[in-house]
N, C-alpha and C positions, 0 to 999 in steps of 0.2 A: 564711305560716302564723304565728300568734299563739299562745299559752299564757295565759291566766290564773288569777290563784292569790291564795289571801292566805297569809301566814307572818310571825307575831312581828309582828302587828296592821299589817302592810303591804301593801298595792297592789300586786300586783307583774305587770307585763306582761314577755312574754320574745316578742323575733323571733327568733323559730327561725334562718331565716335568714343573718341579718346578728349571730345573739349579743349582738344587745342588749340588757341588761335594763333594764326602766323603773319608776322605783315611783311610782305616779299619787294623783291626791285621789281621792275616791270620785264626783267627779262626768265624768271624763275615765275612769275604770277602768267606770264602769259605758256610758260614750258609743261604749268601741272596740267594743262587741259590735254598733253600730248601721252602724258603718264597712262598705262597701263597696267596692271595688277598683272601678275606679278613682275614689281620691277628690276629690270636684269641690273647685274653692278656694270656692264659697259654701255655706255650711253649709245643710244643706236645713233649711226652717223648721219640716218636722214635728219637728226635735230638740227644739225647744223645749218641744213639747206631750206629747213622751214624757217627755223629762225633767224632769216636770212640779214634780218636789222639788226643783230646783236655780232659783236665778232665772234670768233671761232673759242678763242680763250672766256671770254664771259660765258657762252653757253657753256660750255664742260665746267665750268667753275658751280655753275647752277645746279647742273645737275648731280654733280656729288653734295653740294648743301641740300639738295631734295632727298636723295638716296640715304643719308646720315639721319633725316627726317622718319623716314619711312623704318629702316632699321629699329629708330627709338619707340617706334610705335606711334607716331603725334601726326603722322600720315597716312594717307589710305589705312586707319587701322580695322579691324573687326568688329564688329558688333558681339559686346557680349552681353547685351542685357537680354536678348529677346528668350534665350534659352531659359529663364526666369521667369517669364512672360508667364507660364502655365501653373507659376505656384501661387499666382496672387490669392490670397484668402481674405473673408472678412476681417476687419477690426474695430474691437472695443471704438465704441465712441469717443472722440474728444474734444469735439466740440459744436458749439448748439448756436444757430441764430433764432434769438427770442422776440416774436412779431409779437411787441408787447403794445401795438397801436396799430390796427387797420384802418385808420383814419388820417388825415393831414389838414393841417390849415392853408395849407398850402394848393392848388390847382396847376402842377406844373404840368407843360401840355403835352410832354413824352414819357412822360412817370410811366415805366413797367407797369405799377401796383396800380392802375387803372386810375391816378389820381389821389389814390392811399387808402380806398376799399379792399382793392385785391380784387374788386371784379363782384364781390357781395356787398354785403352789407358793413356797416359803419359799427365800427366796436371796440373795445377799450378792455385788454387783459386784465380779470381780478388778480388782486397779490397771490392769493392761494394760489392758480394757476401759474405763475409764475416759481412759486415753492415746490409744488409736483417735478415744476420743468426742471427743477434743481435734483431732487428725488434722482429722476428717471435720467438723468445726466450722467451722476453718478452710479447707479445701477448698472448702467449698459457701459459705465469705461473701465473694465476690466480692471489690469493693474498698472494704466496708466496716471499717475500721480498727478502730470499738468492738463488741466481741464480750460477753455475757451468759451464765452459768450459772449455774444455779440447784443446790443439791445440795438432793434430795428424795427419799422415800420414802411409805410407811415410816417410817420411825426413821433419815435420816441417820447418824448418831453411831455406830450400830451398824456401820456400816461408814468407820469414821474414817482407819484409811491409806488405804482408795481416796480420799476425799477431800483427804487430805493428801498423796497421790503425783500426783493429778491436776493441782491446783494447783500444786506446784512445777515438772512437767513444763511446763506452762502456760507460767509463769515464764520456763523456762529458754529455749521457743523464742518466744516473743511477739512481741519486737523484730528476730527473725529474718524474720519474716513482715509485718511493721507494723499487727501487733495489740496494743490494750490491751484487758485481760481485768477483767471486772468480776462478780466471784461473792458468790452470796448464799446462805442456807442456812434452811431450815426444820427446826425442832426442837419436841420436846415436853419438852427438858431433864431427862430422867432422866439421863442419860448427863455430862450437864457435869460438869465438875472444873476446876481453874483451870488446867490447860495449854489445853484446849481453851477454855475461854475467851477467852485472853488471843490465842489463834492467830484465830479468830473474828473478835477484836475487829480483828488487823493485817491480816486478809486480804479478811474480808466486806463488802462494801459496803453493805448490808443483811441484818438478819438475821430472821425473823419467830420468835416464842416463841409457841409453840399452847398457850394454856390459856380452859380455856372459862368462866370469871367467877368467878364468888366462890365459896366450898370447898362448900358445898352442891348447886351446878349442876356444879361439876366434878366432885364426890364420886359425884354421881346417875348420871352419863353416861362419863367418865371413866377407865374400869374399868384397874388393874395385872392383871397374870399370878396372884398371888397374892390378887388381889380388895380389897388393904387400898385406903386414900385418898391417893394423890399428890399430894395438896394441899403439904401442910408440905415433902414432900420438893422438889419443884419450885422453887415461890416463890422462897426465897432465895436459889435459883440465879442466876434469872432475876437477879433485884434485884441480883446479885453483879456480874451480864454487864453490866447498864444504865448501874449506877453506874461500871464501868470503861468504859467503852464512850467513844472519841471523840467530841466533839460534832460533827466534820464527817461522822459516818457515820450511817445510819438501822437503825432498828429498829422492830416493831410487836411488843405483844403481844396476839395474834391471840384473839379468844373467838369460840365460836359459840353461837348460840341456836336452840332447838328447838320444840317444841309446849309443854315442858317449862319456857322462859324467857322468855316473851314479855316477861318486863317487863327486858328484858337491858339497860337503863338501870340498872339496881340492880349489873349485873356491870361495865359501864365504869365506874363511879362506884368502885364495892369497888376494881377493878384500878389506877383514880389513887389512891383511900386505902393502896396499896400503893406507890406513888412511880414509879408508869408514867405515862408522859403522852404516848405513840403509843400509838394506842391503836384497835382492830376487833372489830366484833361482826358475823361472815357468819352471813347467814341457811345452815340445813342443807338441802340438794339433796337426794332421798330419794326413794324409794317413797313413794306417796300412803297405803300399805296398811298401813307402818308404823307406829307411835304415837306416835316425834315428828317427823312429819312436820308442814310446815308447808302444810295447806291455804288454799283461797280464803277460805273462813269464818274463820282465824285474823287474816287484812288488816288488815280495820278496828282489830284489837286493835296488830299492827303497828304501823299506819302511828302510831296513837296514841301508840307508844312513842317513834317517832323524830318526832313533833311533842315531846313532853317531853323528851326529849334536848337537840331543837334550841333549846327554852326555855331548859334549864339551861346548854348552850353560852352563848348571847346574856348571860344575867344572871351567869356568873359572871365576878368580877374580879380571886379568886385562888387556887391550883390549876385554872390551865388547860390545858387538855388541846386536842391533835386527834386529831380521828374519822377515819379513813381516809373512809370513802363521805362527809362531808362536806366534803372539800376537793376545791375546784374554783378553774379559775384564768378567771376570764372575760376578763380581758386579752390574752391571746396563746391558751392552750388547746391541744388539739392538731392538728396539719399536717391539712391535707386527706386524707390516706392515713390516716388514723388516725380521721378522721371517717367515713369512708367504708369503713372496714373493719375498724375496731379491734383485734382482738387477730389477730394474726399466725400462728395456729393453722393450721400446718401448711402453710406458706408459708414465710415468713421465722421462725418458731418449734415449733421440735420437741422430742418426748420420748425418750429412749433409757432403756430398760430394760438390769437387770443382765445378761440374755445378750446384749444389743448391739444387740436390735432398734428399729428406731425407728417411732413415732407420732405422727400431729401434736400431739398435748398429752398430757401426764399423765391426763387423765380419759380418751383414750381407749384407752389400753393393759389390752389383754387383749382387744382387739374386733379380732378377726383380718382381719376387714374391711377394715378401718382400717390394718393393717400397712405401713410405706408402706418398708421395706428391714433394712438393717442398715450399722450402723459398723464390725463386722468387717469385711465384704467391701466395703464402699461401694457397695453395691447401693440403690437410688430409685426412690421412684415419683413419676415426674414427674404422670405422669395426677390423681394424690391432689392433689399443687402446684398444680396448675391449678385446679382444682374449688376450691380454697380461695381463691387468687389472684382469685376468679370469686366469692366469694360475700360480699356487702356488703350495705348498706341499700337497693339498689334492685332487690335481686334476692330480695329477704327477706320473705317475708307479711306485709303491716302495719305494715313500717318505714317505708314512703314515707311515707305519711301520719301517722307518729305524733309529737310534739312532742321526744320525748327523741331522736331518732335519732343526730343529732350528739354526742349526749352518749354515749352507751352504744355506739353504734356495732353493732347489730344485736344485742346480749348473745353470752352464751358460746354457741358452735357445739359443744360438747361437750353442755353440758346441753341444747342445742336437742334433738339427737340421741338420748339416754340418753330422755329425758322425751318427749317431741312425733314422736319418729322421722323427723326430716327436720331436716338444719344448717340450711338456710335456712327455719324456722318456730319462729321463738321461744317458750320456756317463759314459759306465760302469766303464773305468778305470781314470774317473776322480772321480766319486765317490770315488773309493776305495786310489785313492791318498790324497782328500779332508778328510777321515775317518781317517789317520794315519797322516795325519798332526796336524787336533782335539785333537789326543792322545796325542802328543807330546804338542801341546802348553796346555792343558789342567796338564797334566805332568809334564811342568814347575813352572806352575803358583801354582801349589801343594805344588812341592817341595821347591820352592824360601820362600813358608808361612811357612811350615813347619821348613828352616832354621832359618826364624826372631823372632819364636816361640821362 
């Protein structure tokens, strides 16, 4: 299976496959679509008379640089993952999102988490329940030594000794067990002050800041308790965390775009004129019924956005920033099991809520369905493991066949579900938002080799 595309005025072939990408002349980009398996070594001579714009010697020039391709295998190559496909098996836990806050201060008016209840009631993790979650972490990760927690809600911050008794409990038994604990925290930063800064900065391995772009998109969608604009109070929070912030540690500051920002190129730009430079714009998951929701008819406006993004990525040469959905590593990339199953949703990664119960991910808590035990009792559902352990790209409607598979790895099994009603049937237009993001960071990562050439 092939891909073609153009991006930042380039050629670009991808084997799926084999992960190779190729950036061709226009007379070898337009020859692959003539290519047929198995490719003969004499160029068949109807080439010549389709390719009727190219002389006689440029085609045959092409097509032995195509045929030398194909040879090395970086061409029409095979598929060898799917023969693997049938061994996926459960694995040890390794890592936990800890809903140590169903609550926010916050009323943002596309919030998943129903506003930062979850859809029940309003409530605040005990520390202990936090130490179980530590417990039953480490129980269920086998003889995996690097262990992951995410502190999320809600509002984090709002519950800030559970996540401060959590991690030093961590701490204190880690190298007891021959674990290293690596936590991260999502915030909307009302709640910062410089203790909790500075404790963030020594503890978090990454930390993501949720603001949704420039003070007018966040003013609009945003909403305090009180209704004023969190804008000004935020910001220099944030800027206060960055600037102190190590440089061997990560951070993003997270925006989202709605029906309401589709030109959210205007909000990464504002948020680096703010002296961020990690830097995300997720598209909003939503009721289609809602009003900023982002439907099929909004795409084209999309994808428009992240071709100007990707422009202004390529031509600038100072204040450069990266884009989360645009970085991609085409050199190494990720393992086979990560190809073939990507996020870990309720397998190897789970969610525990403040009464202890757990879910395969944060989006699916409150879907009683879905309940797969608790960290109080260490009660499991292995049955739910299984089904997850079981559900990949080749078990997935329309992932076999579609070019990004390897990349996205079937998308989120939450939003599958929420949206499509079935994990294994992907949400259509995340797909196709997750396909033109590919393009572009694939596009980058071209064009940037091509300049150092």
């Amino acid at each position: 299976m092939i891909h073609k595309f153009k991006q930042l005025g380039h050629n670009i072939v991808l084997d799926v496959n084999s992960n190779a990408v190729h950036v061709m002349d226009d007379c070898a980009f337009d020859m692959v679509d003539l290519l047929k398996v198995p490719i003969p070594e004499e160029m068949p001579e109807v080439f010549v008379k389709v390719l009727s714009g190219y002389s006689e010697e440029t085609v045959r020039e092409s097509y032995a640089e195509l045929l030398e391709l194909v040879k090395q295998g970086t061409l029409f190559s095979e598929d060898t993952y799917e023969r693997y496909s049938g061994t996926m098996v459960k694995s040890p836990i390794k890592s936990m999102c800890l809903n140590v806050a169903h609550d926010c201060n916050l009323r943002c008016e596309y919030c998943f988490a129903k506003k930062g209840d979850f859809g029940g009631k309003r409530e605040i993790m005990p520390p202990e329940t936090g130490k179980k979650a530590i417990d039953f972490l480490i129980a269920n990760s086998g003889n995996r030594e690097n262990l992951e927690m995410d502190f999320f809600g809600g509002e984090p911050l709002m519950a800030w000794d559970t996540v401060v008794s959590t991690i030093n409990y961590a701490r204190s038994i880690e190298k007891q067990y021959g674990k290293n604990f690596r936590f991260t925290i999502t915030t909307n930063g009302v709640l910062l002050d410089d203790e909790k800064i500075d404790y963030i900065n020594k503890e978090m391995s990454n930390v993501v800041l949720s603001l949704d772009g420039r003070r007018e998109v966040t003013d609009k969608i945003r909403t305090s308790l009180n209704g004023k604009s969190v804008f000004d109070l935020i910001v220099p929070k944030f800027q206060k965390l960055v600037e102190k912030r190590p440089k061997n540690k990560d951070y993003y500051v997270r925006a989202t775009f709605t029906k309401y920002n589709l030109d959210f190129a205007n909000d990464i730009l504002a948020l680096r004129d703010l002296g961020f430079d990690q830097l995300s714009a997720e598209p909003v998951a939503a009721d289609p019924k809602m009003p900023y929701a982002i439907s099929e008819s909004d795409l084209p406006a999309v994808f428009a956005e992240y071709d100007r993004l990707c422009k202004i990525m390529s031509e600038r040469t100072e204040n450069k920033f990266n884009f989360f959905h645009f970085m991609i590593d085409l050199d190494q990339g990720p393992c086979a099991v990560k190809r073939l199953r990507g996020c870990g949703c309720g397998n190897d990664y789970v969610a525990v809520t403040p009464n202890g119960d757990i879910y395969p991910c944060h989006q699916f808590v409150g879907i009683e369905s879905w309940r797969m035990g608790s960290v109080l009792d260490g009660s499991f559902n292995d049955d739910i493991k299984t089904y997850f352990s079981k559900t990949h790209i080749y078990t997935k409607k329309g992932c076999r066949d579609c070019w990004a598979r390897f990349y996205c790895s079937g998308g989120c099994n939450a939003n599958s579900f929420i949206y499509e009603g079935d994990c294994r049937t992907p949400y259509k237009i995340a797909c196709e938002l997750q396909k033109k993001r590919l393009e572009c960071a694939i596009g980058l990562v071209a064009d940037g080799a091509l300049k150092e050439s």
